[in-house]
C-alpha positions in Angstrom: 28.5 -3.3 3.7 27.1 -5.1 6.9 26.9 -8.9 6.5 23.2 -10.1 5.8 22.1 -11.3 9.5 18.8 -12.9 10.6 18.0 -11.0 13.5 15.8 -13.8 14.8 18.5 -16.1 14.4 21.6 -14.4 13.9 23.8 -17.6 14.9 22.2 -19.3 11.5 23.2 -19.2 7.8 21.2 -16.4 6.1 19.5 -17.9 3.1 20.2 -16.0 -0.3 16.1 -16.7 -1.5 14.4 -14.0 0.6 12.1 -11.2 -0.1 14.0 -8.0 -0.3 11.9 -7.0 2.6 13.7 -8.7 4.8 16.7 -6.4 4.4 14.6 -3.1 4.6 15.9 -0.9 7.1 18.6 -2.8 8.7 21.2 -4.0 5.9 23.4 -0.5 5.6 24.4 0.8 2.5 27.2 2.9 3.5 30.1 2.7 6.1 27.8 4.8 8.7 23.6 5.3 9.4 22.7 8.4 10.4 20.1 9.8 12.4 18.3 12.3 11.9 15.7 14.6 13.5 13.1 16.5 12.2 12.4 20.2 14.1 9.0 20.5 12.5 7.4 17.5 13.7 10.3 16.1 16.3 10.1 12.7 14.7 13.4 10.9 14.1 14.7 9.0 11.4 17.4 6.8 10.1 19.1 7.3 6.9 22.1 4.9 5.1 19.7 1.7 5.4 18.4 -0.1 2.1 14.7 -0.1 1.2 12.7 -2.4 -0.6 9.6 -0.3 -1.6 7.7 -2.8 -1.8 4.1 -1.1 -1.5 2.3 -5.0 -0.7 5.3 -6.8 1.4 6.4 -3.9 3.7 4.3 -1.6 6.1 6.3 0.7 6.6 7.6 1.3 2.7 3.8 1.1 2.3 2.8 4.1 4.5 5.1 6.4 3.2 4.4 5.4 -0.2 1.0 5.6 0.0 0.8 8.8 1.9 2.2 10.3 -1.4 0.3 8.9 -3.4 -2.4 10.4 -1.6 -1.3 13.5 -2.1 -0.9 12.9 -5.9 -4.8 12.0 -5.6 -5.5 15.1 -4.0 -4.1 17.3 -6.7 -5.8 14.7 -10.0 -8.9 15.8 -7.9 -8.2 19.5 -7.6 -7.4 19.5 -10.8 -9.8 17.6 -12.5 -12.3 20.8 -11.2 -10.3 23.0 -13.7 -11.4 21.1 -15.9 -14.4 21.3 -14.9 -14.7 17.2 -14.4 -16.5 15.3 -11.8 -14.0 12.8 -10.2 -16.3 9.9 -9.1 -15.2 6.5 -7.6 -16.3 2.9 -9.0 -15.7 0.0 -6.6 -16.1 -3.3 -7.8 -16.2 -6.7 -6.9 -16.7 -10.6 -7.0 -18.0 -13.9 -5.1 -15.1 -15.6 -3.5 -15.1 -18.1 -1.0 -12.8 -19.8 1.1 -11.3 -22.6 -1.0 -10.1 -20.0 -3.9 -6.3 -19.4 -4.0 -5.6 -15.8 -4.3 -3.4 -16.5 -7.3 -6.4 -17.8 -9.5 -8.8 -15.0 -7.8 -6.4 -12.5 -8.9 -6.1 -13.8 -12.1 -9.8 -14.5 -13.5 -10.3 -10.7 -11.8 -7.9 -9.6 -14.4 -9.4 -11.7 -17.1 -12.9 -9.8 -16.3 -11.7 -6.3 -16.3 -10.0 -7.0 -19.4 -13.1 -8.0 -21.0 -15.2 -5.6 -19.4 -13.3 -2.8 -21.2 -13.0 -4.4 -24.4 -15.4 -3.8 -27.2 -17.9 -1.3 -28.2 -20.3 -1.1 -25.2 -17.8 0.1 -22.6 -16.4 2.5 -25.0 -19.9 3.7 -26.0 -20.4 4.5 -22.0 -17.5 6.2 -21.7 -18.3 8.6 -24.3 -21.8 9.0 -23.1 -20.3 10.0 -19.5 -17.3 12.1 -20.7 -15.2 9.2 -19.7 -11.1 11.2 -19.7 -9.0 9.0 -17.4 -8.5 6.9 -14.1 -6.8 6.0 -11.5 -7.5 1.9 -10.1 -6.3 1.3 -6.8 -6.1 -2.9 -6.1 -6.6 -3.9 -2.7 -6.7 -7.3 -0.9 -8.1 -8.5 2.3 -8.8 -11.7 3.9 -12.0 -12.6 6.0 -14.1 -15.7 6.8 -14.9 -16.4 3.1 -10.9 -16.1 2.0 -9.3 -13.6 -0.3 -11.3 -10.7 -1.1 -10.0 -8.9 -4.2 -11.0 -5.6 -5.3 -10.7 -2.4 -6.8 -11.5 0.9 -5.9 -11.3 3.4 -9.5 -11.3 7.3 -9.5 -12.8 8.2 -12.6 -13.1 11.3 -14.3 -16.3 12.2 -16.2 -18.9 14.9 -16.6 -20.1 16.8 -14.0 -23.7 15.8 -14.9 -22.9 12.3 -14.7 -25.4 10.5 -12.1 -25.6 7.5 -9.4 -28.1 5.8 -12.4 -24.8 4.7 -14.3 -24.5 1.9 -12.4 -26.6 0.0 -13.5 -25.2 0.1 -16.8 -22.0 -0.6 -14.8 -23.3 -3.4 -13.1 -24.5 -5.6 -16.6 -21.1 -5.3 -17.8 -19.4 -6.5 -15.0 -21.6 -9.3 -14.9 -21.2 -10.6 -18.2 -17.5 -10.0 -17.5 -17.8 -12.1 -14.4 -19.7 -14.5 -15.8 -17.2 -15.1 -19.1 -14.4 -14.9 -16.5 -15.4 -17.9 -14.6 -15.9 -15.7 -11.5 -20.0 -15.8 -11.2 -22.3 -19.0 -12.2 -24.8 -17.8 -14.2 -27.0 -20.6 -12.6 -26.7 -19.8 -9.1 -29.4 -17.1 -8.6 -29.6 -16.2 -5.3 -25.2 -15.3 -6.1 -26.5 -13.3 -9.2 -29.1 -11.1 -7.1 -26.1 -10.5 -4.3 -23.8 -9.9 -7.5 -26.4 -7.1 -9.1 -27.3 -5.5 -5.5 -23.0 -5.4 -4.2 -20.7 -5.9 -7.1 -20.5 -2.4 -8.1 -21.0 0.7 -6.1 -20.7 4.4 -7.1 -20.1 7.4 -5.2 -20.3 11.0 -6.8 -18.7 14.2 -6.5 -15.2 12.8 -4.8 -14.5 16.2 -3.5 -17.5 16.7 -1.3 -15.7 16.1 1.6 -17.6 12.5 2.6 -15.8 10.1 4.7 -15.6 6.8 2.8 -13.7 4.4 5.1 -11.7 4.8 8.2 -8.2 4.4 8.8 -8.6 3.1 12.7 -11.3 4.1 14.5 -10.3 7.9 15.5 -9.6 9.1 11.7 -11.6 9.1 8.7 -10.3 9.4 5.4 -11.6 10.8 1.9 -12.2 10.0 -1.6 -8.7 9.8 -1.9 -7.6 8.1 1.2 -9.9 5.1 0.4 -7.9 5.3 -3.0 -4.7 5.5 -2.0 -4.1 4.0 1.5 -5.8 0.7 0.9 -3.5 -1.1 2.8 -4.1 0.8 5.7 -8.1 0.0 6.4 -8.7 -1.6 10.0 -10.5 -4.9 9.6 -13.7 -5.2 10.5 -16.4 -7.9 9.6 -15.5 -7.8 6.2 -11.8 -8.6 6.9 -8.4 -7.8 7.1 -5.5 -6.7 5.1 -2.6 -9.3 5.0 -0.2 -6.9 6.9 -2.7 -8.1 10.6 -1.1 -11.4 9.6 1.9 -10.1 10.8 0.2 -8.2 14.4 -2.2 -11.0 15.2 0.1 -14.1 14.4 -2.9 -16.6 14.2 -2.5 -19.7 12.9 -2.3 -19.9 9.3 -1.4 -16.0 9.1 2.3 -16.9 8.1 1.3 -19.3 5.2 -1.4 -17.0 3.9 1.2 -14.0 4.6 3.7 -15.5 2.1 0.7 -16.6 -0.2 -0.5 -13.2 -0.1 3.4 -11.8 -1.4 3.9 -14.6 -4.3 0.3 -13.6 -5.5 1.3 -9.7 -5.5 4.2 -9.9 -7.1 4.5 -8.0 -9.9 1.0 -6.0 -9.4 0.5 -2.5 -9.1 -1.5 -1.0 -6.7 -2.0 2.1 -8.2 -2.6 2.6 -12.3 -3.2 5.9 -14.2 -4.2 6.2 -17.4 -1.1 6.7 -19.5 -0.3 10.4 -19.8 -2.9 11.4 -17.3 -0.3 12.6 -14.6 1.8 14.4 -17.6 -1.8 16.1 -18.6 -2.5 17.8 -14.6 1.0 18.3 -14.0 2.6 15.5 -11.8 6.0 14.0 -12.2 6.0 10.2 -12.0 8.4 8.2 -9.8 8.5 4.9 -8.4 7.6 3.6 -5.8 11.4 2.2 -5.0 12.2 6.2 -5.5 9.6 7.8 -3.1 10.6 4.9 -0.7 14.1 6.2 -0.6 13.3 9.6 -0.4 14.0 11.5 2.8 13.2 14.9 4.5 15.7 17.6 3.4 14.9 19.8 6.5 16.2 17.1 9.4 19.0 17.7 11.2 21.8 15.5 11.7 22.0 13.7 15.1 25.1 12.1 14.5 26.3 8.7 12.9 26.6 5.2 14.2 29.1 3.1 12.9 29.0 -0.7 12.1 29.6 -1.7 15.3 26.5 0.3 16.7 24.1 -0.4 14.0 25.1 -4.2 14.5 24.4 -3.9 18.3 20.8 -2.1 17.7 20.0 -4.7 15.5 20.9 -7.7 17.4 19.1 -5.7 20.3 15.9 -5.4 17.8 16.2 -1.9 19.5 15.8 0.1 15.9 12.9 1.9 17.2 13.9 2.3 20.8 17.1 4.1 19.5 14.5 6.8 17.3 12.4 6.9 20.4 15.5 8.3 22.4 16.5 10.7 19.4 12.9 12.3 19.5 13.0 12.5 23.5 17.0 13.8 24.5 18.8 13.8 20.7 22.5 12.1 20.4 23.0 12.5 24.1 20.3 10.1 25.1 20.9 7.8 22.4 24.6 7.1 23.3 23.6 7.0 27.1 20.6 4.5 26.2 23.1 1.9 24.3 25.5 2.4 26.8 22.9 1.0 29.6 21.9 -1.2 27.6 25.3 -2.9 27.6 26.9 -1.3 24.1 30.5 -0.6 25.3 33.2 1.4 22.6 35.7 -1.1 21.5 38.8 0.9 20.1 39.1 1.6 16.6 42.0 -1.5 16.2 39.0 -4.0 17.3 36.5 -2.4 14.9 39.3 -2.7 11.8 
């Protein structure tokens, strides 16, 4: 095993009380990394590095995460037709402003849903609409008024369930809000925003209608607004925490690290128990599907401690993938070689 190294200051004492992150894709697990190459796609990869699939701290354990998720999405929705269910998606929020801690945000919003569900009036609704599972997706972005928690919920329910539920929606989430300490029932002109934007319904999730937008060449789906929530560009309404680590404004590191001690332990995605068992999908962890890699790549070659601890003093992780995908292990050797890697002999490397 390779000795833990900051890479921005690999002269210093590591500290033992990081985030796991930290590691992800540089600390090797084995005596060798590989690298491989995919023929279908050309798109190079490393393997033999730790992971921390972490789905909120890391963007790239996130993507590939998420992207199967998305897929799992896909198929609740195909299959939820068979059934012949309508898969619809809730959204709901909150008033924040800029003084709340995400912390307390995230806790009274857990408070609320927990009371929203409880009791006869929700379970009388669900009955009425043919209520048989969910999936909740929590997501987190920060804008001019602070943190901005929400959720985005695919339900499943009748197909002659309407957009006129949500109004029934809407006065149990306030009296949920309300209870929860996250609405003052005395501030009217916040209760009329509350009743027009706290809850918003869209039908028939598979009618192909672009919800959000990844970036601002690709929409996404029903499923996509699910499932890649960490992913959405921010626009007036904000950002998601991972900018804080593109834009490096100030206060982005402090709310970065706020932002991972209030997520921890939180799942972003929730299913109702035994609803993936019922349409057929196997459930693994996030920490599994983070680790998982393409059985089809081929096998560039290997780079030995020695390498892998010049790359990643170089910070040239990706530059080394880019010259897999462009010339295979022949550029790759003749790019660290210009770049001033020379072979010590195997007594030096004992």
């Amino acid at each position: 095993m390779g000795r833990r190294v900051n890479i921005l200051k690999p002269e210093e004492a590591f500290p033992g009380n990081v985030f796991r992150t930290f590691d992800c894709r540089h600390v090797r697990t084995s005596m060798s990394v590989s690298l491989h190459r995919s023929p279908a796609f050309n798109s190079a990869h490393y393997k033999g590095l730790a992971t921390c699939g972490s789905v909120w701290a890391c963007p790239v354990c996130a993507g590939k995460i998420q992207e199967r998720r998305r897929l799992e999405l896909e198929h609740l929705v195909q299959w939820a037709e068979t059934q012949e269910k309508q898969a619809i998606m809730v959204t709901f929020t909150f008033p924040h402003a800029a003084f709340h801690s995400l912390a307390d945000l995230l806790a009274r919003q857990s408070d609320a849903f927990l009371r929203f569900r409880r009791g006869s009036p929700f379970s009388r609704l669900k009955d009425f609409i043919g209520f048989s599972g969910l999936v909740r997706s929590l997501e987190v972005t920060h804008g001019a008024n602070g943190w901005h928690p929400h959720t985005h919920e695919l339900w499943l329910v009748d197909p002659s369930v309407q957009a006129d539920i949500c109004s029934r929606l809407v006065e149990l989430w306030e009296r949920a809000c309300i209870a929860a300490g996250l609405l003052d029932p005395d501030d009217t002109a916040k209760v009329q925003a509350f009743r027009m934007h706290s809850v918003d319904v869209r039908l028939n999730a598979t009618s192909g209608d672009y919800l959000a937008k990844q970036d601002s060449s690709r929409n996404w789906g029903i499923t996509h607004e699910v499932a890649k929530a960490t992913s959405k560009a921010g626009k007036a309404k904000g950002v998601h925490p991972h900018e804080f680590l593109v834009r490096r404004q100030k206060g982005d590191a402090a709310r970065y690290f706020e932002y991972l001690e209030g997520m921890k332990g939180k799942r972003q995605l929730f299913w109702s128990p035994s609803l993936k068992a019922k349409c057929g999908l196997q459930d693994f962890s996030d920490e599994v599907i983070a680790n998982q890699e393409q059985d089809d790549a081929d096998l560039l070659g290997r780079l030995d401690q020695d390498q892998w601890d010049f790359i990643r003093s170089k910070r040239l992780a990706a530059q080394v993938l880019d010259a897999a995908e462009l010339g295979g292990w022949d550029l790759v050797t003749r790019y660290l070689k210009r770049l001033g890697y020379i072979t010590r002999p195997p007594s030096e490397l004992s």
